[in-house]
C-alpha positions in Angstrom: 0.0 0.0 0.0 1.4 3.1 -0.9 0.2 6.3 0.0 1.2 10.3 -0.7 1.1 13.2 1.2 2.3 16.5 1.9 5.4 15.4 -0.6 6.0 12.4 2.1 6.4 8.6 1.0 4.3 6.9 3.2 4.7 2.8 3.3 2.5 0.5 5.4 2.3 -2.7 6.7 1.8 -5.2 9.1 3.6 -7.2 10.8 2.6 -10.5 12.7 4.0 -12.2 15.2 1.1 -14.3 16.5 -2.1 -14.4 16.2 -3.9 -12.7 19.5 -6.7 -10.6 20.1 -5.0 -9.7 23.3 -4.8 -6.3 25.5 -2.6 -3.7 24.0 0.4 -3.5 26.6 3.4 -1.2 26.7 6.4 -2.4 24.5 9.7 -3.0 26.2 12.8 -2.1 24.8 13.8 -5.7 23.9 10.7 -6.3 22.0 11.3 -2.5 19.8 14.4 -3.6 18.6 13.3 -7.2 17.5 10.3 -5.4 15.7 12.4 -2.6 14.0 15.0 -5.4 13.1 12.0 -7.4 11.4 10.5 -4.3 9.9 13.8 -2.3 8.5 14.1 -3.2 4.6 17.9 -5.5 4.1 19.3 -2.4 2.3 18.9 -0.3 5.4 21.5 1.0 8.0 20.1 2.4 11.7 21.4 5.8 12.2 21.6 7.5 15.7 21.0 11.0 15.2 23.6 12.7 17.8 21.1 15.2 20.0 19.3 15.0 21.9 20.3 11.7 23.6 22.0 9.2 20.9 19.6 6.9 20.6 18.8 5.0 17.8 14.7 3.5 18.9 12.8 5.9 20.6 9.5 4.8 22.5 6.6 7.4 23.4 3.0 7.5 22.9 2.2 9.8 19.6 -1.9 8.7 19.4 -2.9 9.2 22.8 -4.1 5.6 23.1 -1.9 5.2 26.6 0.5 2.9 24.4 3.9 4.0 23.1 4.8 3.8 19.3 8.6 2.6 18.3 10.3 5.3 16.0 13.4 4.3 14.4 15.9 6.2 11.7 17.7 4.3 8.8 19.2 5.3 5.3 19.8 3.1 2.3 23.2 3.3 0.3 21.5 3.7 -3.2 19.3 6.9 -1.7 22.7 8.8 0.4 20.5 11.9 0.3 17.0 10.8 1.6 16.6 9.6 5.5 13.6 7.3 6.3 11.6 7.7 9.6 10.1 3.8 10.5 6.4 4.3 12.9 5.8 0.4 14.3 2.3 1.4 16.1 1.4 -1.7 18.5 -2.2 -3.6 17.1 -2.5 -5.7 19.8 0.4 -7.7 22.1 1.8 -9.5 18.6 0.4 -7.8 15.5 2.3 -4.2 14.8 1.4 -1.8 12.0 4.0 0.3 10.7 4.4 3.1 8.7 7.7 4.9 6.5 8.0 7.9 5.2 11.4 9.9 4.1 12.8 13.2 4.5 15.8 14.8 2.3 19.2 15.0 4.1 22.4 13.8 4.0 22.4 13.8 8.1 20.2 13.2 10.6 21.3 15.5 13.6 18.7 15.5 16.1 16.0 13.2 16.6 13.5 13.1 19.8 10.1 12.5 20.7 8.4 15.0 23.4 4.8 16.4 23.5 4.6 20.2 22.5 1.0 20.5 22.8 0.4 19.4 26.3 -2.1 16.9 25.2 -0.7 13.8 26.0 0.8 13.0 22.3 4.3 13.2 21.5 5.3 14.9 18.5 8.3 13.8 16.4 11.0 16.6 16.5 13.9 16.1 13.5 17.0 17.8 12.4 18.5 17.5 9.0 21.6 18.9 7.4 21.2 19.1 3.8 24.4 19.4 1.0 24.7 23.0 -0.4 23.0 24.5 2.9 24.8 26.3 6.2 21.3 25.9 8.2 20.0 22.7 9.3 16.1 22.2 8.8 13.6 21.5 11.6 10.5 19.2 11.2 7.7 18.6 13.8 5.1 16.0 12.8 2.1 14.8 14.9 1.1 11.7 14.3 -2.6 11.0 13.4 -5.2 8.3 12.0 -1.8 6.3 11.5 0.3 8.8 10.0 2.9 11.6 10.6 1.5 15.2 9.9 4.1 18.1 9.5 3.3 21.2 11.4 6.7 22.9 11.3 9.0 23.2 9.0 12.4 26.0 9.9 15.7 26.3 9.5 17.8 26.5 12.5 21.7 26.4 14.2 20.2 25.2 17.5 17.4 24.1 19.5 16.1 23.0 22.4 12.9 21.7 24.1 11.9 21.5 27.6 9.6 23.2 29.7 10.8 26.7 29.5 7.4 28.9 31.5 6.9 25.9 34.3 3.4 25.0 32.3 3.8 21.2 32.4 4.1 22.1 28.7 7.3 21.6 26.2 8.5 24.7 24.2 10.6 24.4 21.5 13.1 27.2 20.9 14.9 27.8 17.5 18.5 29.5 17.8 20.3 31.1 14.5 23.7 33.2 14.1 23.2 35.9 11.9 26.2 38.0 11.2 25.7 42.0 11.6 26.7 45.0 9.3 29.6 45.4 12.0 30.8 42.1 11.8 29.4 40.8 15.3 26.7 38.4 15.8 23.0 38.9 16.2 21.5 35.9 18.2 17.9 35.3 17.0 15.9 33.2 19.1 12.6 32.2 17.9 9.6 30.4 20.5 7.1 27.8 19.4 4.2 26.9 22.2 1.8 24.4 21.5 3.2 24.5 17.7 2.6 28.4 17.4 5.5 30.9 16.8 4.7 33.2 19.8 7.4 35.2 20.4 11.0 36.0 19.0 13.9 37.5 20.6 17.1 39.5 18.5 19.8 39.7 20.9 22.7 41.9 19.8 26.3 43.2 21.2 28.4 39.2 20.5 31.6 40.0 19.2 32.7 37.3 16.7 31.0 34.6 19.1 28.4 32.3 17.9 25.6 30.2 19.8 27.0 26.2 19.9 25.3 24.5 22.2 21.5 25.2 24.2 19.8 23.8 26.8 16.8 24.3 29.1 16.8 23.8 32.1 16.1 25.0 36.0 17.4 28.0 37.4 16.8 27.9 40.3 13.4 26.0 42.4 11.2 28.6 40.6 12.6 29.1 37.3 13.9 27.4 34.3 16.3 29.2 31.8 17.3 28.5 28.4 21.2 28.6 28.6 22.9 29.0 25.6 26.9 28.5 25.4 28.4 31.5 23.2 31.9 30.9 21.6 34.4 32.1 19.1 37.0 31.4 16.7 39.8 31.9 19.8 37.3 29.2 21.4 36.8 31.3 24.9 33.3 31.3 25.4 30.8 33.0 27.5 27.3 31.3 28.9 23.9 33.9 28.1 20.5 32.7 30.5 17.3 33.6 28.6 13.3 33.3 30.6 10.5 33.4 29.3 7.7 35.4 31.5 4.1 36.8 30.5 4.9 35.4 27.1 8.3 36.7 26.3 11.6 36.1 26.0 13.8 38.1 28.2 17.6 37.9 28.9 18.8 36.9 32.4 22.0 39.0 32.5 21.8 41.5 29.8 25.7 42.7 28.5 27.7 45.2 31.2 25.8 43.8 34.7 28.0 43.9 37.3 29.5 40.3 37.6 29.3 39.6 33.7 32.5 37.5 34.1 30.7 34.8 36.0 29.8 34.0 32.9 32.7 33.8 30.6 34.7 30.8 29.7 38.5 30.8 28.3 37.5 27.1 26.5 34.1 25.5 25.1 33.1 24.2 28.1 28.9 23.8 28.3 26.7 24.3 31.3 25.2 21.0 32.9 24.0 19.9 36.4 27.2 19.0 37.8 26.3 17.9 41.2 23.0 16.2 39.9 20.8 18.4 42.2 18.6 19.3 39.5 19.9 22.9 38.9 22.2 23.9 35.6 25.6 24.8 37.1 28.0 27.4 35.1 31.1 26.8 34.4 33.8 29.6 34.4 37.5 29.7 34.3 39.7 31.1 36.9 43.7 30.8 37.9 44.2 28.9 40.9 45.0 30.6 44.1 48.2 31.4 45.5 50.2 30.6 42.6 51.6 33.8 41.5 54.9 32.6 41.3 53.6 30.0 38.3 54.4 31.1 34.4 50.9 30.8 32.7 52.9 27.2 30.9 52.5 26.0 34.2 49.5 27.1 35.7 46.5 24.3 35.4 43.5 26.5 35.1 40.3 25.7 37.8 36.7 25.5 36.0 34.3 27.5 39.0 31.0 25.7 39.0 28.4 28.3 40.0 24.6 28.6 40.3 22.1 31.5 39.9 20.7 32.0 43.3 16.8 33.0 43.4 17.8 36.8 43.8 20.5 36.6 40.7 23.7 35.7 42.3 26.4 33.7 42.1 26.2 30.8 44.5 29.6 28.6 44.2 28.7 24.7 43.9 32.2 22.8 43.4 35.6 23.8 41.6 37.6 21.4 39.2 40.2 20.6 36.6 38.7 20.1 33.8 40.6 18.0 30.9 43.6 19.3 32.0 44.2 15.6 31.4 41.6 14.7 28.5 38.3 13.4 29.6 39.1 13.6 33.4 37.7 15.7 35.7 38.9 16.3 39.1 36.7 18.1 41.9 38.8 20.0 44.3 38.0 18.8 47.8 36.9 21.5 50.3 39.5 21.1 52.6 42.2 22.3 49.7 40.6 25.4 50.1 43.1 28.5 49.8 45.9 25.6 50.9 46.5 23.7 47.8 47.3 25.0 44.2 48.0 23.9 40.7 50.7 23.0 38.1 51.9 21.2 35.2 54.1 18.7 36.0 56.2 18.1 32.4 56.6 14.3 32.1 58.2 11.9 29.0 55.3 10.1 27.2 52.2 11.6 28.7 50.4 14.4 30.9 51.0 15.4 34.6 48.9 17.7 37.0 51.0 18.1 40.6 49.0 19.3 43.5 51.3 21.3 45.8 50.6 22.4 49.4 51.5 26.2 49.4 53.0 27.6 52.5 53.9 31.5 53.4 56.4 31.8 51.2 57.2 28.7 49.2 56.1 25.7 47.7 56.0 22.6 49.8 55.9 18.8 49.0 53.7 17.5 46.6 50.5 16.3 48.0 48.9 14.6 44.8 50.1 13.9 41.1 47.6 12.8 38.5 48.8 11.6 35.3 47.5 10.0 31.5 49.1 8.4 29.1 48.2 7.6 25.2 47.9 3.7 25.7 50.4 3.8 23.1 53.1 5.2 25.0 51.7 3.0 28.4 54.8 0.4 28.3 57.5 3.5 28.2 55.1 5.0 31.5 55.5 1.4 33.1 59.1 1.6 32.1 60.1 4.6 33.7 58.0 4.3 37.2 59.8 1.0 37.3 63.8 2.5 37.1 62.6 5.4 39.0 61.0 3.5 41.9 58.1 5.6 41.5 54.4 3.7 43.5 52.0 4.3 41.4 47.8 3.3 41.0 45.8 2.6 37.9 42.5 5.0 37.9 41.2 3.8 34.8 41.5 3.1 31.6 39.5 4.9 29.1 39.4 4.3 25.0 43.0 5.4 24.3 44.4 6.7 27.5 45.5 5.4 30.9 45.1 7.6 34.1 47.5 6.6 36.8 47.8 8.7 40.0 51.0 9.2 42.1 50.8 10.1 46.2 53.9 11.8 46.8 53.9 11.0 50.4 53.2 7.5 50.2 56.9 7.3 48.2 60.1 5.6 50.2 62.0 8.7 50.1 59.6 11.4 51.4 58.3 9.9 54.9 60.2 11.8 57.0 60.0 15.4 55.3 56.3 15.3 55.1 55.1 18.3 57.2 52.6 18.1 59.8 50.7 20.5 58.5 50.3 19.0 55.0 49.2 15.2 56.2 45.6 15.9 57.3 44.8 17.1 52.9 46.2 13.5 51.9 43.5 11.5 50.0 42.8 8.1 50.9 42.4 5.6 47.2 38.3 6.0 48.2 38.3 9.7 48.8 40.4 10.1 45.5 37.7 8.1 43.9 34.8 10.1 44.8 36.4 13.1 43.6 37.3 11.9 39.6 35.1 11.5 37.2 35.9 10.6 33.3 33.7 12.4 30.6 33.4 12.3 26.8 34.6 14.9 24.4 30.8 16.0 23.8 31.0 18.3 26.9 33.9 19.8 25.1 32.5 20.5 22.1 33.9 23.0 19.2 31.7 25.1 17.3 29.7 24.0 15.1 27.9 26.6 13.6 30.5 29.2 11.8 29.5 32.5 10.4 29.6 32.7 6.6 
């Protein structure tokens, strides 16, 4: 059966896998993959769009029958330029109908299912790059009487959904660059509620910095925010909070308040809920304390993780180093406070951050030394802590690097020069633990959405 509509190729069919006139109940995750496996066509290839949440199946109700649809994404080698959507809708607990239908573009960049009406369907929310075209294209389909209606169609460098007004309703929030007379960047942000453009926003005064990453989330216990990442060619970066009350737009911290460098970053780091308390953290870059007699080539910068209290201010959560040694993070414990600072720590092979106990007037003994090596190079590191004598622990091993951390005062040579003062801000192996945490380059991202 073939049907057409709205320039869409829609295929159905039907797909038994016994024959039962049973309840209707809620697909598991195991059972959506064996039916997209036995639905996708032998040419076919399962893509994962990247954003939101890399998934490949995606499982929500889009009819309002209390029942989740499967939605799936494939391409076919002899069609590189067309990107097929697959709808298995569930008939009863064997028996599934689906339904295809295609969209042009050579990538499939975001794909998600959320409810932007509030009434208990889920619309499907895709983003295509197309060949030949700098904006991505955004399409919202509903899904009714067993087929997928398109009721937005706009091009786009970012977006985000969530529940931006508190409303127990999704908004959906369009972000393009658009470069200025003067060379700087307008930030044009463009809100759909319930499906409806209702209000737009044209932010001005970004100076060769464009938008690369958005999210939405809360604020604070009252408020949610969309936060929007800002960077530039030099990739420093600066985080800009956007509301939405009374039915507009408004920006959180517009340019020139007071503590506007609370919200600038001197790499690509995005915002995220780094404690998991359910607020959106900051990040900002500062040099570490009492290391003025460091050269910059030595100082290890310290990411300041800050939230937006309920009266606007800065509220300090945690500090780290962040990928000082890629994809690790290390939280600063709170007794380092104002005690312990920061340095590279040059080593053959690999990477080295030395945390040094800082008295009145100089540098004492090491406290901790965190290093990584390419897995490569992992025999040489082995090597060399072997002829030097050097005790050593294995923190992990991740993809193509090895993490190994050193405590200086655990070491033959240095038990009797370890000052008093310095042995209570030791780490025990557990306490070191709870305080590293490995991370994918997606929190680092570059930008991805260059001015023409």
């Amino acid at each position: 059966m073939k049907q057409v509509a709205l320039a869409l190729l829609f295929i159905g069919t039907l797909v038994p896998f016994a024959t039962s006139c049973e309840k209707k109940e809620e697909p598991t995750l195991s059972e959506a993959k064996k039916v997209i496996t036995t639905l996708l066509p032998q040419s076919a290839t399962r893509i994962t769009p990247p954003e939101p949440g890399k998934k490949d199946i995606l499982l929500k109700d889009l009819n309002g029958d209390g029942v989740s649809e499967i939605v799936s994404f494939y391409e076919k080698k002899e069609q590189p330029d067309q990107i097929y959507i697959l709808i298995a809708q569930k008939r009863d607990t064997h028996n599934w109908d689906s339904v295809t239908f295609s969209e042009q573009g050579s990538d499939l960049v975001y794909g998600d299912l959320q409810d932007l009406t509030g009434d208990g369907k889920a619309n499907i929310i895709l983003g295509f790059q197309r060949k030949q075209e700098d904006k991505r294209v955004l399409k919202v389909f509903s899904f009714q009487q067993g087929k997928p209606k398109a009721d937005i169609t706009h091009h786009y460098d970012l977006l985000a959904v969530g529940d931006l007004d508190r409303d127990q309703k999704n908004e959906l929030l369009l972000i393009n660059n658009r470069k200025g007379s003067n060379g700087n960047t307008h930030l044009s942000i463009r809100l759909f509620d319930g499906l409806q453009p209702t209000d737009q926003l044209d932010v001005t005064g970004f100076q060769g910095e464009v938008a690369a990453h958005a999210l939405i989330g809360k604020i604070d216990s009252n408020r949610s925010g969309l936060f929007v990442n800002m960077i530039d060619k030099a990739q420093t970066g600066k985080t800009t909070i956007f509301t939405y009350e009374k039915g507009k737009l408004k920006n959180l911290f517009p340019p020139g308040f007071p503590e506007e460098e609370k919200l600038l970053q001197a790499y690509p780091a995005v915002v995220k809920d780094v404690n998991q308390d359910g607020i959106v953290d900051i990040p900002t870059l500062i040099r570490p304390p009492l290391n003025e007699a460091l050269s910059l080539r030595e100082t290890v910068w310290i990411t300041q993780w800050n939230r937006i209290t309920e009266d606007n201010q800065f509220q300090l959560v945690q500090e780290s180093v962040e990928n000082s040694l890629p994809g690790l993070r290390f939280v600063i414990p709170d007794k380092w406070n104002n005690q312990v600072t920061a340095m590279t720590n040059p080593i053959p092979y690999g990477d080295s951050i030395n945390f040094v106990y800082v008295g009145k007037k100089s540098f004492l003994p090491s406290i901790l030394i965190l290093e990584s090596y390419p897995k490569q190079h992992w025999k040489q590191a082995k090597k060399r802590y072997k002829q030097k004598n050097i005790k050593h622990r294995i923190l992990g091993k991740r993809k193509d690097r090895v993490y190994t951390v050193i405590h200086p005062m655990e070491q033959s040579d240095a038990q009797e020069t370890i000052p008093e003062e310095i042995k209570g801000l030791s780490l025990t192996q557990s306490e070191l633990e709870e305080h590293i945490q490995f991370f994918s380059d997606k929190e680092f991202p570059a930008a991805k959405n260059q001015l023409p």
